[in-house]
C-alpha positions as CSV (number, residue, x, y, z in Angstrom):
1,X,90.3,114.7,82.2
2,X,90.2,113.1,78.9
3,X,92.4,109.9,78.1
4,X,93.2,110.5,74.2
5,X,91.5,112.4,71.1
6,X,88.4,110.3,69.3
7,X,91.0,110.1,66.2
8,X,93.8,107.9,68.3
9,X,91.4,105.3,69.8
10,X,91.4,103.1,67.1
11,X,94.8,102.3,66.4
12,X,95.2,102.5,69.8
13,X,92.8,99.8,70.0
14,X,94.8,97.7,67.4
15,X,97.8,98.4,69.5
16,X,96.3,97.6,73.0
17,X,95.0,93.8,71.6
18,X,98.0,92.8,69.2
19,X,100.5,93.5,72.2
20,X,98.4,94.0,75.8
21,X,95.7,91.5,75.5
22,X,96.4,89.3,72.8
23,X,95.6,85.6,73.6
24,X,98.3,83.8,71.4
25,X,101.2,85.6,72.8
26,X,99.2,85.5,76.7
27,X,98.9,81.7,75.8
28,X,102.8,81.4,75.4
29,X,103.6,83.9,78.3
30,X,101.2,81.9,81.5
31,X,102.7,78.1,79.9
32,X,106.4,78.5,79.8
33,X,107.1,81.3,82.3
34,X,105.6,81.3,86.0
35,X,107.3,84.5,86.9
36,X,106.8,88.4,86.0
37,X,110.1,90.0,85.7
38,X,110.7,94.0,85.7
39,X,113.9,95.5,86.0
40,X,115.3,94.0,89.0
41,X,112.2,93.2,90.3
42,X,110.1,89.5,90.2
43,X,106.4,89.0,90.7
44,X,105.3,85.3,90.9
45,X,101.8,84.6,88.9
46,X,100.2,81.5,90.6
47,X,97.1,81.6,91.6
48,X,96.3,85.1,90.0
49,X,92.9,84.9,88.6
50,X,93.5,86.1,84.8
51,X,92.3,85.4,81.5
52,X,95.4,84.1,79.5
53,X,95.3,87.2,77.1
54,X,96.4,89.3,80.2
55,X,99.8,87.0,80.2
56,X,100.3,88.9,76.9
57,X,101.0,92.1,78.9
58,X,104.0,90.5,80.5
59,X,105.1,89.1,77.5
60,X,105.8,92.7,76.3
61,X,105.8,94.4,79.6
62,X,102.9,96.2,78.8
63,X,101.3,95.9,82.7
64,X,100.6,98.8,84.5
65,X,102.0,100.6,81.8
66,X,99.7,103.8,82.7
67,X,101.0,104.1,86.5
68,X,104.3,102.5,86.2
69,X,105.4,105.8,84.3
70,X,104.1,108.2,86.5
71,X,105.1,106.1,89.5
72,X,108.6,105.6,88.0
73,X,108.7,109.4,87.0
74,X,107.3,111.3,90.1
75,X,108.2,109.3,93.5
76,X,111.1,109.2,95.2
77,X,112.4,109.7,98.7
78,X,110.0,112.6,99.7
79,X,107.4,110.0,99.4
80,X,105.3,107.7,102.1
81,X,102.7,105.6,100.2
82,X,99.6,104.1,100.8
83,X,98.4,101.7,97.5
84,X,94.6,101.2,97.0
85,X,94.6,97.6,95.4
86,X,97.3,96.0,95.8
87,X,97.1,92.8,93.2
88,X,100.0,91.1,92.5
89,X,102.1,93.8,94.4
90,X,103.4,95.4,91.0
91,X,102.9,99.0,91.3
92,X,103.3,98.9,95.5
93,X,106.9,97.3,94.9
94,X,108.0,100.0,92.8
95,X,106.8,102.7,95.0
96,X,109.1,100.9,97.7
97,X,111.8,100.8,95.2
98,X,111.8,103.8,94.6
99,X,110.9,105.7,97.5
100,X,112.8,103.3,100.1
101,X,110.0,103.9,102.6
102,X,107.6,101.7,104.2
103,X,104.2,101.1,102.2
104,X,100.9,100.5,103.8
105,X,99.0,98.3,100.8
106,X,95.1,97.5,101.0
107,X,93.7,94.5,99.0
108,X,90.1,93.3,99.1
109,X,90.4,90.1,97.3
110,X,91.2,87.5,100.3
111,X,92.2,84.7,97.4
112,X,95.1,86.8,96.4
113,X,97.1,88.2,99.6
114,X,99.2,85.5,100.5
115,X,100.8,85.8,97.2
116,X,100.6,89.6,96.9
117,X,102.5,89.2,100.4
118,X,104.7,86.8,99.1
119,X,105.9,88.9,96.5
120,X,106.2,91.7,98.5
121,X,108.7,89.7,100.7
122,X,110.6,88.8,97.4
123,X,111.0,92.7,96.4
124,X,112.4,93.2,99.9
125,X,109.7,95.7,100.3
126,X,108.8,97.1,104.2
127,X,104.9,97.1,104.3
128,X,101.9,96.5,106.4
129,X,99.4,94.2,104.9
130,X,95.7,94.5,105.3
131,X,93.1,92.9,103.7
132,X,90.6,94.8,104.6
133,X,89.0,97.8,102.7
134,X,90.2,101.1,104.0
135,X,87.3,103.5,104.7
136,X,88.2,107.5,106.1
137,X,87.6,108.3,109.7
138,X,85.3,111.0,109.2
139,X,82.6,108.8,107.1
140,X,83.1,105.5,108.7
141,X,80.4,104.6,110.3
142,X,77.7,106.3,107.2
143,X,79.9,104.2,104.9
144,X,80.1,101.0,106.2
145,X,77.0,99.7,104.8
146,X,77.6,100.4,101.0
147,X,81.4,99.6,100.8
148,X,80.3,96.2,102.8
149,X,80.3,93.6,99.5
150,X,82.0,93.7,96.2
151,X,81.5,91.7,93.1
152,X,83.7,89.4,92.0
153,X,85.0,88.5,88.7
154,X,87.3,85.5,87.3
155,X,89.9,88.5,86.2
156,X,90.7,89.6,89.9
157,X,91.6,92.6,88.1
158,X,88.4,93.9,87.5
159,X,86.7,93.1,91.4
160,X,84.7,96.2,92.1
161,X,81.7,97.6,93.8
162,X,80.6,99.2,90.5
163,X,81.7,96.2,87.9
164,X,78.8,93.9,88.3
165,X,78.6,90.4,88.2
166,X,76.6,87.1,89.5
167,X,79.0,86.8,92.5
168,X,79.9,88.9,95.6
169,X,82.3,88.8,98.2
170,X,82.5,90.0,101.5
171,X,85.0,92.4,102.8
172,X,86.2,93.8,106.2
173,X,86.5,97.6,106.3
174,X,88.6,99.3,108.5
175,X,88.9,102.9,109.8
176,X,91.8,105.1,109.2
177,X,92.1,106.3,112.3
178,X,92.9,102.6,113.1
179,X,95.8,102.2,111.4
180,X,99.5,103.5,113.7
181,X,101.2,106.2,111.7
182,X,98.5,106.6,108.6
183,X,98.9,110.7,108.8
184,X,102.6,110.2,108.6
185,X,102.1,108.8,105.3
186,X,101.6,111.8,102.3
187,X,101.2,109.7,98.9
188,X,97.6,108.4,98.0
189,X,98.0,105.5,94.9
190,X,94.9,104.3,93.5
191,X,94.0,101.8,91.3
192,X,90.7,100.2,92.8
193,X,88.2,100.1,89.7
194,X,86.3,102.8,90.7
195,X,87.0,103.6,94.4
196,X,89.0,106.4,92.9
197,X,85.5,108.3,93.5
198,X,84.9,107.8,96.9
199,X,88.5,108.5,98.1
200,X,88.8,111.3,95.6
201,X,85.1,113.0,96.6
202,X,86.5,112.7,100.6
203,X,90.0,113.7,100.3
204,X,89.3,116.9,102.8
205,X,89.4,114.0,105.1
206,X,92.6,113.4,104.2
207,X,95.3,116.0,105.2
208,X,98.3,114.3,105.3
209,X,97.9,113.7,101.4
210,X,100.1,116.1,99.4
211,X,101.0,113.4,96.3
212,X,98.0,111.6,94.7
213,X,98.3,109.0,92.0
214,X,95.0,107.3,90.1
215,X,93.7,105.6,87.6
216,X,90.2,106.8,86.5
217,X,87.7,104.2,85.1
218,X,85.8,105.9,82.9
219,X,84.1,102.5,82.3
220,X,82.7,102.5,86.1
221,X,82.2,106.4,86.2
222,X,79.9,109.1,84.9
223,X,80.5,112.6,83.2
224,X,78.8,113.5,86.4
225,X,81.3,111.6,88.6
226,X,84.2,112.6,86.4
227,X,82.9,116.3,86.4
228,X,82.5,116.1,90.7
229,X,86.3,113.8,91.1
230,X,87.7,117.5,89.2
231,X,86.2,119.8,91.1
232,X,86.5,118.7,94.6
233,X,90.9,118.2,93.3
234,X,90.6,121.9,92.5
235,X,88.4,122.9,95.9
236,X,91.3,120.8,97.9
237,X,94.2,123.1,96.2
238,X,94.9,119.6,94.1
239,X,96.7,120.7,90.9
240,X,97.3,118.4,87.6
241,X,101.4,117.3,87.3
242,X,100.9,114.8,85.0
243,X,99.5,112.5,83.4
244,X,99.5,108.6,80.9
245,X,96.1,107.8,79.2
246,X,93.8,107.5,82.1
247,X,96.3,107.7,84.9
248,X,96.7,110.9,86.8
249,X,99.0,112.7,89.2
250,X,98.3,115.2,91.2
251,X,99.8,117.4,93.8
252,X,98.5,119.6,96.9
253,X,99.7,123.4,96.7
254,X,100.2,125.0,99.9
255,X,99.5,128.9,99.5
């Protein structure tokens, strides 16, 4: 699982801060506009912790570059989703959109879900809500404990068990086998700084998953971790579709 080549990071690099994080055009992006528009899609931005070079991403709609494609490129009506971090409701409105089935979206941050919701609404998306964090069955009760706080961060984007900071938060978790319909639902999207491991490493637990979409922080994660995450996809009959920088897809084959 390798993002790029050694000789592409660093004008990748440039690249990423003149147009994806760049604080003069982030600047002009979060003090003239208040709204996030994509296709036919809107996404309001108050109250969305983010540093202002992050606005710069929506200046040259640059956000969520990485999963948008794959999303964009590989769901459709076969699909149910369930999307791991829900944040401003980007990605979890264009699986909606394009899949024109109900979405189930988990978000741990409780200072963002009335406007993740809101948005939500304003996509006309069908979904069910819960700010909780969503643990598997099987491992509940051994789990509870360690997925119990997370750490937060003034860039709501980068909240995470494994990114650590001076402040934690508490969260609620909830069981799977709580939520109506979860094995109806067959596409797993995750973009949870890190959490990728833990949903990746239990996935036998997770049947009704044919369709799995992540992001892989190889910030948070070691070769060890990385190494584990590829060999429990191939032990689960997980094969690689696809794949942008450091967002993958994979699919279940059935022999």
């Amino acid at each position: 699982m390798k993002v790029f080549a050694l000789s592409t990071r660093v004008p990748l690099l440039i690249i990423y801060y003149i147009f994806h994080k760049n604080f003069i055009f982030g600047a002009i992006y979060k003090f003239f506009f208040e709204n996030f528009y994509y296709k036919n899609l809107i996404f309001n931005l108050k109250s969305f912790r983010l540093p202002i070079s992050n606005y710069s991403s929506f200046f040259f709609n640059t956000y969520e570059f990485n999963d948008r494609k794959l999303i964009e490129k590989h769901v459709d009506e076969k699909n149910k989703c369930i999307v791991i971090g829900g944040g401003l409701g980007f990605i979890a409105s264009l699986c909606f959109l394009k899949s024109k089935k109900k979405i189930l979206v988990f978000e741990v941050d409780h200072s963002i879900c009335d406007n993740l919701s809101k948005n939500l609404q304003r996509n006309s998306c069908k979904f069910s809500l819960y700010n909780k964090n969503l643990l598997l069955k099987k491992n509940f009760s051994s789990k509870f404990i360690n997925y119990k706080h997370f750490f937060y961060h003034d860039d709501f984007l980068s909240n995470s068990i494994f990114r650590k900071s001076d402040k934690k938060f508490k969260v609620e978790n909830i069981s799977s086998s709580k939520i109506k319909n979860f094995n109806k639902f067959n596409t797993l999207v995750i973009d949870a700084e890190g959490m990728e491991k833990y949903y990746i490493n239990n996935i036998k637990f997770l049947k009704n998953i044919s369709f799995l979409f992540f992001e892989l922080h190889y910030d948070l994660l070691s070769k060890k971790d990385v190494i584990k995450i590829n060999n429990v996809l191939y032990k689960n009959n997980f094969i690689l579709v696809d794949k942008c920088f450091n967002s993958f897809f994979y699919k279940r084959k059935f022999f």
